[in-house]
C-alpha positions in Angstrom: 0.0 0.0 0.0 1.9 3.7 -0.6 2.2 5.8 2.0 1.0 9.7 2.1 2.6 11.9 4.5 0.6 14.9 6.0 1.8 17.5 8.3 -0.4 18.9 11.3 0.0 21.5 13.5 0.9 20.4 17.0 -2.5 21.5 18.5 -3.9 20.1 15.4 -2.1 16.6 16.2 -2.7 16.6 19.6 -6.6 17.0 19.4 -6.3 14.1 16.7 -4.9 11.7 19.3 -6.9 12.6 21.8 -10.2 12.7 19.5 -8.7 8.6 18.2 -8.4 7.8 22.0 -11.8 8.8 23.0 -13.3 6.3 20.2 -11.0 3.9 21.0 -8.4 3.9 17.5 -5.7 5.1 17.0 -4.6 8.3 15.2 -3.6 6.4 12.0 -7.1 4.5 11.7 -9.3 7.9 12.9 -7.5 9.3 10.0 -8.2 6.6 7.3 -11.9 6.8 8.8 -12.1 10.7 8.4 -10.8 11.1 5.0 -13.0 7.7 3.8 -16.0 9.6 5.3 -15.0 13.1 3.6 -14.4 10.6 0.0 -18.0 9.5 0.1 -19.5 12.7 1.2 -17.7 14.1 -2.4 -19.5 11.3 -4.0 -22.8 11.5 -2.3 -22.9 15.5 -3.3 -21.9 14.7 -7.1 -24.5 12.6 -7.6 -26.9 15.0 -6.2 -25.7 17.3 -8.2 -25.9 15.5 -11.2 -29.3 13.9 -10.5 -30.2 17.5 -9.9 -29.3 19.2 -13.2 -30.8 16.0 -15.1 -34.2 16.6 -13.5 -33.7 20.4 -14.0 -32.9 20.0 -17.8 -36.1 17.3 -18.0 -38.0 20.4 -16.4 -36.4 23.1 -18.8 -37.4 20.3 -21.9 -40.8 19.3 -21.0 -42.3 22.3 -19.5 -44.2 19.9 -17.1 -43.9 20.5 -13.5 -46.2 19.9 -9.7 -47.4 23.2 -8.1 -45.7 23.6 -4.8 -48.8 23.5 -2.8 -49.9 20.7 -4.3 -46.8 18.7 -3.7 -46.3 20.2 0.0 -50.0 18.2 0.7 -48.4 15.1 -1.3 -45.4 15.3 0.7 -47.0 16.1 4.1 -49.7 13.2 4.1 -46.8 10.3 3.1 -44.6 11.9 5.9 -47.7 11.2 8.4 -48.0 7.5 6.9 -50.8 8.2 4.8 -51.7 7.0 1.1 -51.8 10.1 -1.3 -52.8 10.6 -5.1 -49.6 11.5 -6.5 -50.4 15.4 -8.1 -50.3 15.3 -11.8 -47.2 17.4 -13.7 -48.4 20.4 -15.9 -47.0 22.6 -18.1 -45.9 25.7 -16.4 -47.0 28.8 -17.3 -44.6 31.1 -18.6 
């Protein structure tokens, strides 16, 4: 496996090793864990940001969209457990 070298401050450091000791790992392991995490947040948030822009161009294309109303009633109803109609996409006026 290669090796990357960082350098810390030594407050920096010593709040690492302290922060590793409290959940039981070592520095080198709360590191790997912190910069895995950070890795899939980057993914996570591309892909949102991707989805986003291809439901945003299907919007821009189609015209067809859910008033905000009626999909805050959608929303609210399946958040409380209940079975909603799903509101119907329109064409948005202009």
């Amino acid at each position: 496996m290669p090796t990357t070298t960082i350098r810390l401050e030594e407050d920096l450091k010593a709040r690492l090793t302290a922060a590793a000791h409290l959940t039981g790992k070592s520095p080198h392991a709360f590191i790997l864990e912190a910069i895995a995490q950070q890795v899939e947040q980057v993914e996570i948030d591309t892909e949102f940001d991707r989805l986003a822009d291809a439901r945003w161009a299907q919007v821009l294309a189609s015209g067809q969209t859910v008033p905000w109303d009626e999909a805050k009633t959608w929303l609210e109803a399946r958040a409380r457990g209940e079975k909603a109609a799903r509101p119907i996409a329109r064409t948005r006026p202009r």
